[in-house]
N, C-alpha and C positions, 0 to 999 in steps of 0.2 A: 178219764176214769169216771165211774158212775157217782155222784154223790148220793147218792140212794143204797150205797152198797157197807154194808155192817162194816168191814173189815176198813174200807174208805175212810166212812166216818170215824172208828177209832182213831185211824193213822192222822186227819185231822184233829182230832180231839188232843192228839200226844204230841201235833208239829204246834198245837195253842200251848200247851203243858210247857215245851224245852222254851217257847220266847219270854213264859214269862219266868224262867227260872225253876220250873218246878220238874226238876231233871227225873225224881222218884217217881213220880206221877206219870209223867212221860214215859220212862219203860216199861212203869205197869199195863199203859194203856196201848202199846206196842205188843208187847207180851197176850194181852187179850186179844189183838189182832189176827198176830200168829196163832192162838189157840181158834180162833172163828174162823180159820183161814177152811175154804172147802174144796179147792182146786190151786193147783200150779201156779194161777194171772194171782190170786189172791197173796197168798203165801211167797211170791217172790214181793211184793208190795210190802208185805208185814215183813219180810228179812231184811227187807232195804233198810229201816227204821229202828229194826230190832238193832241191828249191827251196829248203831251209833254209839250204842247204852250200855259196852261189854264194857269189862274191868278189864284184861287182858287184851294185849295186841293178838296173840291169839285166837282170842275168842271171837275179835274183831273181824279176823279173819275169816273163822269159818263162818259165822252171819254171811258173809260178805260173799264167800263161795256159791252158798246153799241161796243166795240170793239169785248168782249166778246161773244156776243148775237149772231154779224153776223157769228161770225167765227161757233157757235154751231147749227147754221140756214144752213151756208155749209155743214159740218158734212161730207167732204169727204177729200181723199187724200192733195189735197192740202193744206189745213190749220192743218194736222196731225203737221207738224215741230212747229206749231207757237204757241201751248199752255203751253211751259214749260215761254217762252218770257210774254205771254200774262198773267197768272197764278202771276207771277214772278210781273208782272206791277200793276196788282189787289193787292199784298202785300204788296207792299211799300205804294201807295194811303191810302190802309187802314190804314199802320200802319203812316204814314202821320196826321188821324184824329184821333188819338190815340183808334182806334180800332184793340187792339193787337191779339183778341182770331181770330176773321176772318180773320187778314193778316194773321197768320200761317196757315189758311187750305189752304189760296191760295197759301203759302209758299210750303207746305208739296204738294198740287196739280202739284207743278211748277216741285216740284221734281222727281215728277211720271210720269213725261215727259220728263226729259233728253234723256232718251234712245233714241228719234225720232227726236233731233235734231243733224245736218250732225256735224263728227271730225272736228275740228279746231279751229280755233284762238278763235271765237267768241261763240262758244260752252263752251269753255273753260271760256270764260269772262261771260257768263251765268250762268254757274254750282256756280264762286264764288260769284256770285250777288247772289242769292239764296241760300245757302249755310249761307250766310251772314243772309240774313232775317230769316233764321231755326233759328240763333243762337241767335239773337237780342227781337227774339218770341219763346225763350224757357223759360220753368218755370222751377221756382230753384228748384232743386233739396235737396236744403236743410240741406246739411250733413257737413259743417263749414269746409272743408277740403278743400285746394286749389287745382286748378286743378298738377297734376304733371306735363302733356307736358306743359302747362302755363309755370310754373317755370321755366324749360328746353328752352323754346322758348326765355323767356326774357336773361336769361344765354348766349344763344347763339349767340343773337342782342346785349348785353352789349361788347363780342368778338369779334363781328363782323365777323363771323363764316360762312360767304358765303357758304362753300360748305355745312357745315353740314344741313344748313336755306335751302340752293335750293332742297336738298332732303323732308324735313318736313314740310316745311310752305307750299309747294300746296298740301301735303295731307290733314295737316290740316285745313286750308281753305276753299276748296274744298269740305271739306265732309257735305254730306246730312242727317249724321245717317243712311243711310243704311249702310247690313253686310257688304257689298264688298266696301265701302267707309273707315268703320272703320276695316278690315280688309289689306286694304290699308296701313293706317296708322301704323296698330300693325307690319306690314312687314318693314315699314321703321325703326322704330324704334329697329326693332330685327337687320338690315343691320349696323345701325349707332351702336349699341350695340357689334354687332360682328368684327369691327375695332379696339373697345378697344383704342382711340386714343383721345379721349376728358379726360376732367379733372376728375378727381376722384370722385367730388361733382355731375358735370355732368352723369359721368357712372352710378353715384348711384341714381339720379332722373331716367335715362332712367329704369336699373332692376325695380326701382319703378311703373312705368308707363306698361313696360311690365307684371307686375305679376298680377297687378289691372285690365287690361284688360283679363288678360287670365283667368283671378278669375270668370269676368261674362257670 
C-alpha cells in the first residue's frame, strides 16, 4: 500500500488511535477514510477498519461485506493478499449471528488463501485465527472417541512440557485440514515419538495418535 495515499495514512492514523485505546478517535479516523475513499482499492481498505468500530454484529457484518464487494470489484494484483484476512472477517461476523454453516465457507474460503499472503508474523497470527474458526465450524464427527492428540496436549500442559508444547501446539493450531497441515502434524508427532523421552502413558497416546492417522 502506498503510504503516500490520504485514505492509507488515515487507516494508519486510526490503527495508532485503537493501540492506544482511543477506540472514538479511531473510527472517526476510519470514517474519514471511507469518506476520502475515490475508487474501489481505497474504499475496500477504509471497510476493512470501518467494520471493526460497528456496535451491532450486524452492522459488523455488512462493513465486512461491502469490504468484500470492493475488493472483488478490484479483482487485481493488489487486493490478491487480502482475501484470506477478509474471508477470515466474513466468518467470525457470521459465526457472531449464529450463522455457523456460512461462517465455514468463509472459513474454508479464508483458508484457500493463505498461500498469497507474504511469511511472517502476522501470517502466521492469520493462519491461527482461521484455523480456529475451521475448528469451532466443524461438524461432529460422531464417533464417541476422544480426540488422542487432545489427550496428549492436556498431558503435556498438566507438565508443563514447554519444549514438547512449542513443537505440537503450532502444528496443531495452525492446521486448516489440509494434507500438508495434517501431514505437518503427523511429522511432529513421529519426532516427539522417536525421542522416546516422555512418559509411558504419554508415548502410548502419541503410537496411538500416529497409527490413527496413518490408518486414514
Amino acid at each position: 500500500m502506498d503510504p503516500e495515499n490520504v485514505v492509507v495514512q488515515l487507516c494508519t492514523k486510526g490503527m495508532q488511535a485503537e493501540g492506544e485505546g482511543r477506540e472514538a478517535d479511531a473510527r472517526d479516523l476510519f470514517l474519514q477514510a471511507w469518506e476520502a475513499a475515490e475508487n474501489d482499492y481505497e474504499a475496500c481498505i477504509a471497510a476493512h477498519y470501518l467494520a471493526r468500530h460497528q456496535p451491532t454484529p450486524q452492522e459488523t457484518l455488512r462493513w465486512n461485506q461491502e469490504c468484500l464487494t470492493r475488493a472483488d470489484r478490484v479483482g487485481d494484483d493488489r487486493v490478491r493478499g487480502f482475501y484470506a484476512s477478509l474471508h477470515g472477517t466474513m466468518g467470525r461476523a457470521l459465526l457472531d449471528l449464529g450463522q455457523t454453516d456460512q461462517a465455514r465457507k468463509h472459513f474454508e474460503s479464508a483458508a484457500e488463501h493463505l498461500a498469497d499472503v507474504p511469511a511472517g508474523q502476522y501470517g502466521e497470527w492469520l493462519r491461527l485465527r482461521i484455523a480456529r474458526g475451521l475448528r469451532v465450524t466443524a461438524r461432529a464427527e460422531g464417533t464417541g472417541n476422544e480426540d488422542p492428540i487432545r489427550v496428549l496436549l492436556l498431558r503435556l500442559c498438566e507438565r508443563a512440557d514447554l519444549e514438547s508444547l512449542s513443537l505440537l501446539l503450532p502444528a496443531c493450531m495452525g492446521s486448516t485440514g489440509k494434507p500438508e497441515d495434517e501431514e505437518r502434524i503427523t511429522t511432529v508427532l513421529r519426532m516427539l515419538h522417536a525421542e522416546n523421552r516422555l512418559p509411558e502413558p504419554e508415548q502410548t497416546a502419541l503410537s496411538h495418535a500416529i497409527t490413527l492417522r496413518s490408518a486414514v
